[in-house]
PQR file with spaces between the fields and no chain letter, atoms N, CA, C, O and H, PARSE charges and radii, in Angstrom:
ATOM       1  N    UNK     1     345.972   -3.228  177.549 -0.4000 1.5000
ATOM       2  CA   UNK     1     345.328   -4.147  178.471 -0.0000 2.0000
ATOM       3  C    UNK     1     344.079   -4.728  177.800  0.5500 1.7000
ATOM       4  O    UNK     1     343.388   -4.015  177.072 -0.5500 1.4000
ATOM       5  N    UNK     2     343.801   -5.916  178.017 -0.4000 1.5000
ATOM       6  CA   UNK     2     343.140   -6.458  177.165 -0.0000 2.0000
ATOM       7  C    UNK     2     341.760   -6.836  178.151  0.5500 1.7000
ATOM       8  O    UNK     2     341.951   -7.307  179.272 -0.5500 1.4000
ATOM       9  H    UNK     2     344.363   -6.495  178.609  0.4000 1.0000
ATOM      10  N    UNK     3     340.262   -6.572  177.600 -0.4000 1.5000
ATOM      11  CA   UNK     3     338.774   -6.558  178.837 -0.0000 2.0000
ATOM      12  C    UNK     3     338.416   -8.115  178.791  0.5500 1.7000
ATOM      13  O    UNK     3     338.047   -8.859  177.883 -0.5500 1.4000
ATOM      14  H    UNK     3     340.107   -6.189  176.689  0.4000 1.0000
ATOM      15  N    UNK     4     338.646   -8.272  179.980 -0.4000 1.5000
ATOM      16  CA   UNK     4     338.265   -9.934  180.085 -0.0000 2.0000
ATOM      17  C    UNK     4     336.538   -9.417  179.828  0.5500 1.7000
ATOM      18  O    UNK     4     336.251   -8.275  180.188 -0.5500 1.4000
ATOM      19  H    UNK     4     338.946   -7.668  180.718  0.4000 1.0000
ATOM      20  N    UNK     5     335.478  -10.272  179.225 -0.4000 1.5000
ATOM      21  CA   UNK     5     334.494  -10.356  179.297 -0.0000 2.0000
ATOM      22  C    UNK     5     333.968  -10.936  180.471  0.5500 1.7000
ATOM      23  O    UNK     5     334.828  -11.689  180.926 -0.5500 1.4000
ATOM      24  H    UNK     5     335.711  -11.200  178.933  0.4000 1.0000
ATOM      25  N    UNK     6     332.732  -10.935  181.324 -0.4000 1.5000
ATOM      26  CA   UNK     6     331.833  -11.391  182.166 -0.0000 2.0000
ATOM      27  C    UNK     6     332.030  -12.945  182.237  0.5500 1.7000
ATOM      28  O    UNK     6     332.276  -13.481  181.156 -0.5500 1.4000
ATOM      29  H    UNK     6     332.033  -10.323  180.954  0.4000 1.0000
ATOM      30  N    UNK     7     331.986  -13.464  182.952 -0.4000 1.5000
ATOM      31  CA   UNK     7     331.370  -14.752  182.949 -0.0000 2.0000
ATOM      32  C    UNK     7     329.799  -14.843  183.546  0.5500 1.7000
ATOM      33  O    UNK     7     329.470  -14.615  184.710 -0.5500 1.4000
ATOM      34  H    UNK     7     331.786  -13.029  183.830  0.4000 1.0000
ATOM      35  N    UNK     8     328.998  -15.202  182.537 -0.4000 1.5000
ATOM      36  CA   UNK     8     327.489  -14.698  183.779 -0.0000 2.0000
ATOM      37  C    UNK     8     327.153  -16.065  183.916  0.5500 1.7000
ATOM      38  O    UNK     8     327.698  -16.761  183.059 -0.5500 1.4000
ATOM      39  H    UNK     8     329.265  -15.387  181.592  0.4000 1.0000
ATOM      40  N    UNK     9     326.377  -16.725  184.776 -0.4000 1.5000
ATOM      41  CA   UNK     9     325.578  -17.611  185.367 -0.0000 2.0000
ATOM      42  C    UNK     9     324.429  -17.000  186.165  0.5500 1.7000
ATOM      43  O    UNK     9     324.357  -15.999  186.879 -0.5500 1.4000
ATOM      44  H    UNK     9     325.934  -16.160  185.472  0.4000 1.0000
ATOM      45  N    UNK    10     323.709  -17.773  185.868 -0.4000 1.5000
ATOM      46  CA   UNK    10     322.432  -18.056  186.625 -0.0000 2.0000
ATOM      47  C    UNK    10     322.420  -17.772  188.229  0.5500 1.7000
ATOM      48  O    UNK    10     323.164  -18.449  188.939 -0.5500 1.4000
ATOM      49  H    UNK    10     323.767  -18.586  185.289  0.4000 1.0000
ATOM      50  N    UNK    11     321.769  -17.000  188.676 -0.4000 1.5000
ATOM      51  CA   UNK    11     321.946  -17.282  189.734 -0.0000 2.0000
ATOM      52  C    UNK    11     321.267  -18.225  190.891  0.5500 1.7000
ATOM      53  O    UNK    11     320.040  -18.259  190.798 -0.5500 1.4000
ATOM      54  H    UNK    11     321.165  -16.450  188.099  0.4000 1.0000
ATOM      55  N    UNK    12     321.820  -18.993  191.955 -0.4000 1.5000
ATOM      56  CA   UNK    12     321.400  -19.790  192.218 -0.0000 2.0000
ATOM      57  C    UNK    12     320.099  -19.092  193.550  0.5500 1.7000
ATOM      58  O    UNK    12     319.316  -19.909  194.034 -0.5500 1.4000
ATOM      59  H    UNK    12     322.816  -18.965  192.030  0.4000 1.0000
ATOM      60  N    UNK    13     320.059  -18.308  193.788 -0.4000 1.5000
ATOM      61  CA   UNK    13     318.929  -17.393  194.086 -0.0000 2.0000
ATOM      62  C    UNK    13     317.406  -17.646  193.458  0.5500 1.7000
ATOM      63  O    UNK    13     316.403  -17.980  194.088 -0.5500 1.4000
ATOM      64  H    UNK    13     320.695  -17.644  193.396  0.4000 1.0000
ATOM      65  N    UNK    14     317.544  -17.361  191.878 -0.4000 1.5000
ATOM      66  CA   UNK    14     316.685  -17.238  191.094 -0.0000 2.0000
ATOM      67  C    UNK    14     315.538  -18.783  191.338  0.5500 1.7000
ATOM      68  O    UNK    14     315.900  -19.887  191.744 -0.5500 1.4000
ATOM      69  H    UNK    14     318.360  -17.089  191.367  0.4000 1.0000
ATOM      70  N    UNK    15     314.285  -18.403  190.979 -0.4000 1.5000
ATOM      71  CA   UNK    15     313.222  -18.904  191.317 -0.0000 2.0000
ATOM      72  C    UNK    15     312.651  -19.845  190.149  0.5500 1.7000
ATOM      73  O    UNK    15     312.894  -19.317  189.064 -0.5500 1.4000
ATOM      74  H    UNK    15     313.991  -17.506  190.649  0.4000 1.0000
ATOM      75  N    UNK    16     312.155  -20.738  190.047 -0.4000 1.5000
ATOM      76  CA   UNK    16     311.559  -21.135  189.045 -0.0000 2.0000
ATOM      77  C    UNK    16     310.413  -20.521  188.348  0.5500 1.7000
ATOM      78  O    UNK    16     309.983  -20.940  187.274 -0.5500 1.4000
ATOM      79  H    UNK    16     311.957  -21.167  190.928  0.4000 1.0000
ATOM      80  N    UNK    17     309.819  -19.278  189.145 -0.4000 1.5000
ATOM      81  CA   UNK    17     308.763  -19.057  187.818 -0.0000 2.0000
ATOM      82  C    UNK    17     309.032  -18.169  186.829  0.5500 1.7000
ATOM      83  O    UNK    17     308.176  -17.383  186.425 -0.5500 1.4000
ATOM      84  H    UNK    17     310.168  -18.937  190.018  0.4000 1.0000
ATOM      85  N    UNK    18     310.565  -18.231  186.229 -0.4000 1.5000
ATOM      86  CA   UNK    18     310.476  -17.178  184.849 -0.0000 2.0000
ATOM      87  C    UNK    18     311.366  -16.160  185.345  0.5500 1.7000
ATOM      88  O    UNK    18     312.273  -15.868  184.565 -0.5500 1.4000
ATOM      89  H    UNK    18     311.261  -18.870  186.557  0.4000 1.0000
ATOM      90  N    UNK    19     311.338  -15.515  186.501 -0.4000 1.5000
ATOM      91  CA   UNK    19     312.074  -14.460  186.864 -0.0000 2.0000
ATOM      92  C    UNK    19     313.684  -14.377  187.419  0.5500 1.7000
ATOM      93  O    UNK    19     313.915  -13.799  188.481 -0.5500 1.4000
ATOM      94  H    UNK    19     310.601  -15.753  187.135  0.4000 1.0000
ATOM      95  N    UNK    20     314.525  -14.853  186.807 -0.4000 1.5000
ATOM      96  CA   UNK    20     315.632  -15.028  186.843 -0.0000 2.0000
ATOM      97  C    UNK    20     316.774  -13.696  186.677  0.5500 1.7000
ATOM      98  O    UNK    20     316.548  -13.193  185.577 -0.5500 1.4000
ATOM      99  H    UNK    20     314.338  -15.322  185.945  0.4000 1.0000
ATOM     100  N    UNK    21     317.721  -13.080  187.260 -0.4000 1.5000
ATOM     101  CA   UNK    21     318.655  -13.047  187.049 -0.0000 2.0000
ATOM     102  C    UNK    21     320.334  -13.386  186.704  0.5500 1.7000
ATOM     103  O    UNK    21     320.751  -14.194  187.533 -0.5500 1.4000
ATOM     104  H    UNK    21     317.904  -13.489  188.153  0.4000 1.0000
ATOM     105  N    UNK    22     321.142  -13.077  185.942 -0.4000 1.5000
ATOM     106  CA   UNK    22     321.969  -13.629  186.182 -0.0000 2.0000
ATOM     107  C    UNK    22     323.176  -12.862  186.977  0.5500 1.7000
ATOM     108  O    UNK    22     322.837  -11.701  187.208 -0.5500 1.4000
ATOM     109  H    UNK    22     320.803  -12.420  185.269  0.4000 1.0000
ATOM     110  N    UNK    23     324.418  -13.155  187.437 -0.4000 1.5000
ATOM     111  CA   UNK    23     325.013  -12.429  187.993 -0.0000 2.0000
ATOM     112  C    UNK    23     326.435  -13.102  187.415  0.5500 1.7000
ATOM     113  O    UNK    23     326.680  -14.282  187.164 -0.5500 1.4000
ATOM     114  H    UNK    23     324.693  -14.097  187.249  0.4000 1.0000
ATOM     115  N    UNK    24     327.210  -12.014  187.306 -0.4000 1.5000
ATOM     116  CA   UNK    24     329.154  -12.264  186.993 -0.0000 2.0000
ATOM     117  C    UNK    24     329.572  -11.532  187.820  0.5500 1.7000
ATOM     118  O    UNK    24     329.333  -10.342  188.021 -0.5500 1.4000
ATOM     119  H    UNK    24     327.011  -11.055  187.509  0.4000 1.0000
ATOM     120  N    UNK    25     330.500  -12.544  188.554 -0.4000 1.5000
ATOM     121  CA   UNK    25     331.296  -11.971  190.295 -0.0000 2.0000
ATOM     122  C    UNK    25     332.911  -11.608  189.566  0.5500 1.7000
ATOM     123  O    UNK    25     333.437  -12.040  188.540 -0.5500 1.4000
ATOM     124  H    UNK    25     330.694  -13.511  188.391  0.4000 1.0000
ATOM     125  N    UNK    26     333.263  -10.881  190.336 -0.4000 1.5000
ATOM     126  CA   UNK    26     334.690   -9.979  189.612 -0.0000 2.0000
ATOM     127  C    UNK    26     335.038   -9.040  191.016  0.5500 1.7000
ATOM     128  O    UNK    26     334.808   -9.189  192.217 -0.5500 1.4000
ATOM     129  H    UNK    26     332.836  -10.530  191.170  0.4000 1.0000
ATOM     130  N    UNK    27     335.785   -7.892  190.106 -0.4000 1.5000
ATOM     131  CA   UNK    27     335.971   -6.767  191.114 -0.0000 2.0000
ATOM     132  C    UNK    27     335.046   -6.312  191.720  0.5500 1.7000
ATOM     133  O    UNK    27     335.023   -5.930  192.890 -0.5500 1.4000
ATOM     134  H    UNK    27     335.972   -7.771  189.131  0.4000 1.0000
ATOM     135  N    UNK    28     333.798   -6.335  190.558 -0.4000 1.5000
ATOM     136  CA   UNK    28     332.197   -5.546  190.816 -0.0000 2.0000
ATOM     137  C    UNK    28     331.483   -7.086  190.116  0.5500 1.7000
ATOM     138  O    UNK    28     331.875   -7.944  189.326 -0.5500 1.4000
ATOM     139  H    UNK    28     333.816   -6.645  189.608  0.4000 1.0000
ATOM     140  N    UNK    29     330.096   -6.807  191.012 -0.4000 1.5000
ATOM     141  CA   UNK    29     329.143   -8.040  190.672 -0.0000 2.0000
ATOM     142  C    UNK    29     328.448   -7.339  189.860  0.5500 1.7000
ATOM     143  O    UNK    29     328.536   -6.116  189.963 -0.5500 1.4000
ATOM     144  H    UNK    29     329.778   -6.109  191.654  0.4000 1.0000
ATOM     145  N    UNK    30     327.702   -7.834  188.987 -0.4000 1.5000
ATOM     146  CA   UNK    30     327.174   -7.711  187.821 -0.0000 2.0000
ATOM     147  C    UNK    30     325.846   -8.353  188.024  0.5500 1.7000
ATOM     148  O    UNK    30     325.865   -9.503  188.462 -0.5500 1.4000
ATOM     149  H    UNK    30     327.630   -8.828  188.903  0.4000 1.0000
ATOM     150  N    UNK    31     324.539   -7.721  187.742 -0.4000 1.5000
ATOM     151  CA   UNK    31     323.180   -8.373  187.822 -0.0000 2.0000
ATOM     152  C    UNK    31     322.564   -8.072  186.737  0.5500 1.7000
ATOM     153  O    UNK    31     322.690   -6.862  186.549 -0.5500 1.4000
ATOM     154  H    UNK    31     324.523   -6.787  187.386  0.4000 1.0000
ATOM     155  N    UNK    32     321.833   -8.669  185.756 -0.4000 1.5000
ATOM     156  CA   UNK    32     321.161   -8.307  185.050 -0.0000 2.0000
ATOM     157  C    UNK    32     320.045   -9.453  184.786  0.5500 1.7000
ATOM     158  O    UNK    32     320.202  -10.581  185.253 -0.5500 1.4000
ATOM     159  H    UNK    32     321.731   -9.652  185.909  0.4000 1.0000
ATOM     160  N    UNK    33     318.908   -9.105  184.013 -0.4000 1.5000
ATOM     161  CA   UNK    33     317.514   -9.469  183.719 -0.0000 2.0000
ATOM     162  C    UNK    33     317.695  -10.454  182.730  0.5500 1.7000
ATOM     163  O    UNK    33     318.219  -10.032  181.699 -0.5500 1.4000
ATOM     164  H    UNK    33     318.780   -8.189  183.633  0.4000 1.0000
ATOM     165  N    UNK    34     317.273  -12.193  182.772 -0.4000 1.5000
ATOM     166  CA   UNK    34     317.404  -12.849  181.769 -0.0000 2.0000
ATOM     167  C    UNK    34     317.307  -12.667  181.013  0.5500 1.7000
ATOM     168  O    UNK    34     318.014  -12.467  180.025 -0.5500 1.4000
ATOM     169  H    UNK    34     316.847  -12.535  183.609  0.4000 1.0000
ATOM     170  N    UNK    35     315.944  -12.687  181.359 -0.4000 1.5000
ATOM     171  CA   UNK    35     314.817  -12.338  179.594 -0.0000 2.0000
ATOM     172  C    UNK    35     315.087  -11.021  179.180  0.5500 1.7000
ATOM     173  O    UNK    35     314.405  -10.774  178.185 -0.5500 1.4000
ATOM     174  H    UNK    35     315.370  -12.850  182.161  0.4000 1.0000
ATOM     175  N    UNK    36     315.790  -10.068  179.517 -0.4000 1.5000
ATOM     176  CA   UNK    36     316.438   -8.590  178.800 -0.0000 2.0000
ATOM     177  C    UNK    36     317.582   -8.136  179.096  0.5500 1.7000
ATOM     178  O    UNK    36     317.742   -6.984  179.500 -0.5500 1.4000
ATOM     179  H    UNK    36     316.344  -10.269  180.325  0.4000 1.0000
ATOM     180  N    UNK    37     318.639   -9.076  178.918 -0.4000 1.5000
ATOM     181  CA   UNK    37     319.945   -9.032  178.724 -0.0000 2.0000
ATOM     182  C    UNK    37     320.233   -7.604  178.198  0.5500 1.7000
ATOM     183  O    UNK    37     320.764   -6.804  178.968 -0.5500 1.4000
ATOM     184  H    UNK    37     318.510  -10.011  178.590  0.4000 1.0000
ATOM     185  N    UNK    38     319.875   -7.184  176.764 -0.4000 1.5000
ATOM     186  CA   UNK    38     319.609   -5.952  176.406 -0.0000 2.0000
ATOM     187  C    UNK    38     319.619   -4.707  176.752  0.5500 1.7000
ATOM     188  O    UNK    38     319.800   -3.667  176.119 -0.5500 1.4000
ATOM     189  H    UNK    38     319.444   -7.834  176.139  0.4000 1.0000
ATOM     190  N    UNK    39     319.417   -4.926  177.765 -0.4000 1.5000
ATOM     191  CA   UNK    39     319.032   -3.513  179.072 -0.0000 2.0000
ATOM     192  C    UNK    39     320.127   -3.366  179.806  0.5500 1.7000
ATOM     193  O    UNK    39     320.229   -2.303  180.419 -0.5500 1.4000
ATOM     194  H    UNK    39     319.270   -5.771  178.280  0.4000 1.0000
ATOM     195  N    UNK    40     321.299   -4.458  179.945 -0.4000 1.5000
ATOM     196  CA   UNK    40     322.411   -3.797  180.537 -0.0000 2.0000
ATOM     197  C    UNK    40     322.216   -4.534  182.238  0.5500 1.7000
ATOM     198  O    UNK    40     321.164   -5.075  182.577 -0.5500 1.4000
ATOM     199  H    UNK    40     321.216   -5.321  179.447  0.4000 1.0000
ATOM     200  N    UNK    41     323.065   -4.451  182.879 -0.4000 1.5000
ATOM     201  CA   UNK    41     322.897   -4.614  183.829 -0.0000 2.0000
ATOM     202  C    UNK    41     323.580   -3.559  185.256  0.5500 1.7000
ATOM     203  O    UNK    41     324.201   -2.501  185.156 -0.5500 1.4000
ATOM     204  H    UNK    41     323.919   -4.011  182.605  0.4000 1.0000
ATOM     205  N    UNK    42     323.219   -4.251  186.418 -0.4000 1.5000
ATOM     206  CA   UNK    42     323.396   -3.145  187.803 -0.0000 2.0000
ATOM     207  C    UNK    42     325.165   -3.694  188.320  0.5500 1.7000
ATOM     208  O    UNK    42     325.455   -4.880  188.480 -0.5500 1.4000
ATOM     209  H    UNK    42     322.715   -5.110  186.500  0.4000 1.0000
ATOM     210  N    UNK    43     326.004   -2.712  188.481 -0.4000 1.5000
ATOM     211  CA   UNK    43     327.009   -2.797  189.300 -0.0000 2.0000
ATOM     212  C    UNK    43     326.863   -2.940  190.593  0.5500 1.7000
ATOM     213  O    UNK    43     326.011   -2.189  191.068 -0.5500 1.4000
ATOM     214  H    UNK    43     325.769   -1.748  188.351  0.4000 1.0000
ATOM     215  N    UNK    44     327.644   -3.969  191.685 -0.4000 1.5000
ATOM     216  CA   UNK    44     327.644   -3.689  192.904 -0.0000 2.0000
ATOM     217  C    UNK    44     328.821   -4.026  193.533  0.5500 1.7000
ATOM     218  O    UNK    44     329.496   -4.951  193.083 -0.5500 1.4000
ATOM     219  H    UNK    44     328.336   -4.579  191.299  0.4000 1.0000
ATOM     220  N    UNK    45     329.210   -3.331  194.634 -0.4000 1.5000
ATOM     221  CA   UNK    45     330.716   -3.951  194.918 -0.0000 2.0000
ATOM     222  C    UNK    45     330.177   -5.486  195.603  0.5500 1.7000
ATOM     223  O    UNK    45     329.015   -5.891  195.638 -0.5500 1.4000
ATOM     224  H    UNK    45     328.661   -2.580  195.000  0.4000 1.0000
ATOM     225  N    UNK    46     331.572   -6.267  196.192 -0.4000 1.5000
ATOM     226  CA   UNK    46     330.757   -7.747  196.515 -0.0000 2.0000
ATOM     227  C    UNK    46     330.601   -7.288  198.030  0.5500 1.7000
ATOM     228  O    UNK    46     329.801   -7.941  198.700 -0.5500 1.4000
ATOM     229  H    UNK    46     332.516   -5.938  196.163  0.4000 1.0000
ATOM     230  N    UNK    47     331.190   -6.373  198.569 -0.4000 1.5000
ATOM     231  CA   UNK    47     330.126   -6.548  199.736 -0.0000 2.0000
ATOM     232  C    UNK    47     329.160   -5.858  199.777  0.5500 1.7000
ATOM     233  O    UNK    47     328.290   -6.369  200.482 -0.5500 1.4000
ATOM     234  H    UNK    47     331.840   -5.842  198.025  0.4000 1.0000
ATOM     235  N    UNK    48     328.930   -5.081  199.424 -0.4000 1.5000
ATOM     236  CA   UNK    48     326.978   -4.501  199.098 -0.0000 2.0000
ATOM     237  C    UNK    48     326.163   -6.043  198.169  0.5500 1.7000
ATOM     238  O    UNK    48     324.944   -6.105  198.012 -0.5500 1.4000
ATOM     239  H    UNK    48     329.636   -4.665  198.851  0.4000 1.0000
ATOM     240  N    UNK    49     326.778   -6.741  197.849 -0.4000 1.5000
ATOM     241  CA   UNK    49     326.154   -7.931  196.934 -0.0000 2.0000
ATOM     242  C    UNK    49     325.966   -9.006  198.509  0.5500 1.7000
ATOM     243  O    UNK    49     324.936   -9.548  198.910 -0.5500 1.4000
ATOM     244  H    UNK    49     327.769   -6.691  197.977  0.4000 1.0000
ATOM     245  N    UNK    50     327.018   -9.027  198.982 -0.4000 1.5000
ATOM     246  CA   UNK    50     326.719   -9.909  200.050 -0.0000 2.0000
ATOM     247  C    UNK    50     326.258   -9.474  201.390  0.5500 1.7000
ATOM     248  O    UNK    50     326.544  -10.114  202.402 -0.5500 1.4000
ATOM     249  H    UNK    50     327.855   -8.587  198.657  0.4000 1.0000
ATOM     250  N    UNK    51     325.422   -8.202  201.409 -0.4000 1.5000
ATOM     251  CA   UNK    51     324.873   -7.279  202.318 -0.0000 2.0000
ATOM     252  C    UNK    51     323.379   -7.844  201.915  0.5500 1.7000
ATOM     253  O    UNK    51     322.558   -8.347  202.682 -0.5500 1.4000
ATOM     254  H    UNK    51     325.189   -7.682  200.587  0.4000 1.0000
ATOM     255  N    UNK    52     323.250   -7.611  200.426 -0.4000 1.5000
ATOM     256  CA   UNK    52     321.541   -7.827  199.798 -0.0000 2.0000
ATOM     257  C    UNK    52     321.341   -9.095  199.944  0.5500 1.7000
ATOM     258  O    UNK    52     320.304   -9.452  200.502 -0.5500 1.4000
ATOM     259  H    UNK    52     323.917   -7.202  199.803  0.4000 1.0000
ATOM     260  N    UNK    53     322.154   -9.934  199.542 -0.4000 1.5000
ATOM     261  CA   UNK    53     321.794  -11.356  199.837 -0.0000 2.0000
ATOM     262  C    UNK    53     321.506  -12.518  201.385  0.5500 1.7000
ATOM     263  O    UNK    53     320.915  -13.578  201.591 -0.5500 1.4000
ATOM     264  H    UNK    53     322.997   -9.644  199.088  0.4000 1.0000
ATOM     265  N    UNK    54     322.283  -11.584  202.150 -0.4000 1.5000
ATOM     266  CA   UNK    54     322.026  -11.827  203.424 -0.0000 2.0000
ATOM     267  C    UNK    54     320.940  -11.115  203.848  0.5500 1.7000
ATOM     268  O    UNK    54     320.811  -11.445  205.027 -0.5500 1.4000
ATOM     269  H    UNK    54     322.763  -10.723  201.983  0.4000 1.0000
ATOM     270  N    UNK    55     320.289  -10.518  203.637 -0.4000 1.5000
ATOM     271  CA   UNK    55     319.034   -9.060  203.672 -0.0000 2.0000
ATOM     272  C    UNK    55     317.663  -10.348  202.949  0.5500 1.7000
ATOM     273  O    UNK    55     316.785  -10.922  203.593 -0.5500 1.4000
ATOM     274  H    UNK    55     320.394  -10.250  202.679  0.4000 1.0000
ATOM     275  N    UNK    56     317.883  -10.420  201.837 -0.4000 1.5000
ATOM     276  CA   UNK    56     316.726  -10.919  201.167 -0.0000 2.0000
ATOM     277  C    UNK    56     316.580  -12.650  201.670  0.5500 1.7000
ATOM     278  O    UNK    56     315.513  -13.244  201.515 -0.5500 1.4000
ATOM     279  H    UNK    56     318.596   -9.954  201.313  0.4000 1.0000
ATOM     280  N    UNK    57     317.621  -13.221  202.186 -0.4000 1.5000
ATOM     281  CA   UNK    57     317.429  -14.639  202.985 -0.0000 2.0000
ATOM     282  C    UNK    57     316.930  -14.490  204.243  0.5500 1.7000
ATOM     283  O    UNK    57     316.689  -15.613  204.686 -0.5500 1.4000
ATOM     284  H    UNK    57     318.488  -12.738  202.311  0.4000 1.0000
ATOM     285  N    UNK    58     316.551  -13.296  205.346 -0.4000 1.5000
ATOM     286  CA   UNK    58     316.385  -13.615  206.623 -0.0000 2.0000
ATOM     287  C    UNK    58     314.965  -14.399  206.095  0.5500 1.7000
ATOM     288  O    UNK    58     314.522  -14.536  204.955 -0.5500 1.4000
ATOM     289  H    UNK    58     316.747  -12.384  204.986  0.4000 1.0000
ATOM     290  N    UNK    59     314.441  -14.855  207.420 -0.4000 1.5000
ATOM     291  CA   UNK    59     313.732  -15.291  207.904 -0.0000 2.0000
ATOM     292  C    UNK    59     312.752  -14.338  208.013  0.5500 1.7000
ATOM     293  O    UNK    59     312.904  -13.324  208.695 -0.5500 1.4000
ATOM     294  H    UNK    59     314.800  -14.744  208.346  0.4000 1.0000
ATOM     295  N    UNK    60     311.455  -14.663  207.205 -0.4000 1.5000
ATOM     296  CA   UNK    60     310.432  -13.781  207.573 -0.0000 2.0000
ATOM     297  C    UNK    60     309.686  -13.816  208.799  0.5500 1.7000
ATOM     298  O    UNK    60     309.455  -14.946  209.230 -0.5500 1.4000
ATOM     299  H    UNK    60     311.331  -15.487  206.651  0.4000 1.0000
ATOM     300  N    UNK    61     309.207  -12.730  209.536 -0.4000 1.5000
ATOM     301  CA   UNK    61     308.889  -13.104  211.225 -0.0000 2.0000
ATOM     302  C    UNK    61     307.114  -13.541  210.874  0.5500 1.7000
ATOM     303  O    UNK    61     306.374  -13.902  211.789 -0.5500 1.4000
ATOM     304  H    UNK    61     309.394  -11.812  209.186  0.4000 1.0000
């Protein structure tokens, strides 16, 4: 069986001042640190990915 590699992009989350992640969606989402690719990145299944992302968009009171 042959390992498809990542596809990573940017995520459209990410902020303009510098602090970017990117993320590759699959079986498991994939997050890791632009600027330290190096370091590997965090597994998440996609619904714990689409648990955090709905979490970090509410509306602050």
């Amino acid at each position: 069986m042959t390992k498809r590699e990542p596809h990573w992009h940017k995520s459209s989350y990410s902020g303009g001042s510098g602090s970017c992640v990117e993320v590759a969606e699959g079986e498991a989402v994939l997050v890791r640190d632009t600027q330290n690719r190096g370091l590997g990145h965090i597994d998440y299944t996609p619904g714990a990915w689409t648990s955090f992302l709905h979490c970090v968009t509410l509306p602050v009171p």
